[in-house]
N, C-alpha and C positions, 0 to 999 in steps of 0.2 A: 504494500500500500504506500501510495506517495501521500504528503502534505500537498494541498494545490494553495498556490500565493495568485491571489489576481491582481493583477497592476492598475491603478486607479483608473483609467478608461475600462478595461473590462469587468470591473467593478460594478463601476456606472450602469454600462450598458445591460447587465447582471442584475441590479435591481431594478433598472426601467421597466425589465420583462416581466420580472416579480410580481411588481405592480400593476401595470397590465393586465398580465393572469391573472390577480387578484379581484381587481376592477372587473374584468369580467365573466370570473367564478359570479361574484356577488350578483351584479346586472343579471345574468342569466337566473340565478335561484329564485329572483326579485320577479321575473317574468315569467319564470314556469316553465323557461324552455330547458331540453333534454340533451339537445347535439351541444357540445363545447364549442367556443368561439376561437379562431385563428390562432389570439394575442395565447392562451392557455396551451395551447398544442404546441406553437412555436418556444414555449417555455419549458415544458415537459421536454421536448425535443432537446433543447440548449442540455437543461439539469441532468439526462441520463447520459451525454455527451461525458458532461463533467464526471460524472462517478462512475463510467468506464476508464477516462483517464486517469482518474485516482487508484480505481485496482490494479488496469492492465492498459498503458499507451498503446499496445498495441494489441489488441481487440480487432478483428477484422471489421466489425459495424463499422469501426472510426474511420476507414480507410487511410490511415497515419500516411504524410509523405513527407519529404521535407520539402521545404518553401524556401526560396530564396533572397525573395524581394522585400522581406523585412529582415532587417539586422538583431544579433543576437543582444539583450540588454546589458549580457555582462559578462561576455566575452566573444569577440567579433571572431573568434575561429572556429565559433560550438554553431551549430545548427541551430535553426527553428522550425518548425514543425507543422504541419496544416490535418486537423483532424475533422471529420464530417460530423454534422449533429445534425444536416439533413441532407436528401440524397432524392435527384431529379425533379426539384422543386424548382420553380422559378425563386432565384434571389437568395437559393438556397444556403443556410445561416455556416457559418465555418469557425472553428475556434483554433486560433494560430497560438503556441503555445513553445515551451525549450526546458529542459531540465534546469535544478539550478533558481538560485544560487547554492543553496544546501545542499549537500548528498541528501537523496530521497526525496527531495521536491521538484514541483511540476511550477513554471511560472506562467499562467493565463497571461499572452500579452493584448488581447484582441478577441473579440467576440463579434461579427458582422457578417453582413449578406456577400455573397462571393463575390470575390469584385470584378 
């Protein structure tokens, strides 16, 4: 098991969805309705991302590869990483991530729609 560290933007964007989900957990109960709404799937989607990276990076669901076009935080000769949290969606969300700083840790650098 890894510690996962999120870097203050994918922080952020980590509780936006939270919130979101949330917000539309409630809305829905509030109206009766059954199907879940987008913001809560796209959440679920994100969160089970995370705690496959936290058991095992490399989990075949995540489709791990490494990414080149962002730089490692804290050490420009280590790798970063691009794992799926969803898969043939339009805008589909990606979570770019690098071992480190610590033995046993995972650093969240980025949480966003593939770009």
């Amino acid at each position: 098991m890894f510690r996962l560290r999120l870097s203050p933007e994918a922080g952020e964007v980590y509780e936006d969805l939270k919130a979101r989900a949330g917000e539309s957990l409630e809305s829905r109960r509030a109206t009766g309705k059954a199907k879940s709404a987008r913001a809560e799937g796209l959440f679920k989607q994100v969160h089970k991302c995370l705690v496959h990276l936290q058991s095992d990076p490399r989990h075949p669901g995540l489709r791990t590869h490494q990414y080149h076009l962002i730089p490692h935080p804290y050490d420009p000769r280590q790798k970063v990483f691009e794992a799926y949290a969803q898969h043939r969606t339009p805008g589909a969300y990606r979570v770019f991530w690098c071992y480190g700083p610590e033995a046993g840790e995972i650093t969240i650098i980025a949480i966003t729609p593939h770009p």
